[in-house]
C-alpha positions in Angstrom: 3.0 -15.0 2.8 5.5 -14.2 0.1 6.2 -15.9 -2.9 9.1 -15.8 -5.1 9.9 -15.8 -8.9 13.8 -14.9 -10.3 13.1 -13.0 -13.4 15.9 -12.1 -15.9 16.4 -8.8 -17.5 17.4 -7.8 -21.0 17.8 -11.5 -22.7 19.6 -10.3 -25.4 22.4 -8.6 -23.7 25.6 -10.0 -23.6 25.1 -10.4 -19.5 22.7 -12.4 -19.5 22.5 -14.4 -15.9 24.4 -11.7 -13.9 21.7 -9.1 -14.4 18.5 -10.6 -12.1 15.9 -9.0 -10.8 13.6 -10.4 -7.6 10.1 -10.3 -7.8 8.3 -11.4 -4.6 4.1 -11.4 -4.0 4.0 -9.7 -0.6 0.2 -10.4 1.0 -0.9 -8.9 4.3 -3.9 -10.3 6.2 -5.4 -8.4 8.9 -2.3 -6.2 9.2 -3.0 -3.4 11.7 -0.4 -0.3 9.7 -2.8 0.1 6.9 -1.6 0.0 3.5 1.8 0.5 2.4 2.4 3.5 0.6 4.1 3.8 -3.8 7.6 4.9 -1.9 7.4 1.6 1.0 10.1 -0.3 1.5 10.4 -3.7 3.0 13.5 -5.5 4.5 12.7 -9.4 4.7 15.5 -12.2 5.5 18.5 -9.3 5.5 17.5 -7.9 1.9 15.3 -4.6 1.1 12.7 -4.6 -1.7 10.9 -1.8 -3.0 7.1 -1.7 -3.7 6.1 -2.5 -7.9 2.4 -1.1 -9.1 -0.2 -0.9 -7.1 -1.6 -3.2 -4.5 -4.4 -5.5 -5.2 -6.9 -5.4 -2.8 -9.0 -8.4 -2.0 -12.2 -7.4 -0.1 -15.1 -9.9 -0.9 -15.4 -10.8 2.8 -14.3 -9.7 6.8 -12.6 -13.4 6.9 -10.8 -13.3 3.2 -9.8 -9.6 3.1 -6.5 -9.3 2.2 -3.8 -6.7 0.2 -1.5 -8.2 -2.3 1.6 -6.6 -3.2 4.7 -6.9 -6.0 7.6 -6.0 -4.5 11.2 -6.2 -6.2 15.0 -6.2 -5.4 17.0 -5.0 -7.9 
């Protein structure tokens, strides 16, 4: 599942609206690779994002388990 939010950068520069930065939620359930490594990248709908922080792992059960990751296109 990923999720999306536009996010802008710098509000006080003068280009403001031509400088935007993706931010996507990236969540894996039962994937079989393992975790994604800090230098990852991932290539979804013809554009490549990079991996942001660290993952946030959900373990509290076998049926909920899931990783959630921030990745961004700059």
């Amino acid at each position: 599942m990923i999720q999306t939010n536009t996010l802008m950068i710098g509000d006080e520069d003068q280009a403001v609206g031509f400088q935007t930065e993706e931010q996507l939620r990236l969540r894996l359930v039962n994937y079989p690779g393992g975790e994604l490594g800090a230098q990852s990248q991932v290539v979804w709908n013809g554009r490549r994002y990079s991996i942001h922080g660290e993952p946030r792992r959900f373990n509290s059960s076998p049926r909920t388990a899931h990783v959630d990751y921030t990745i961004k296109r700059f």
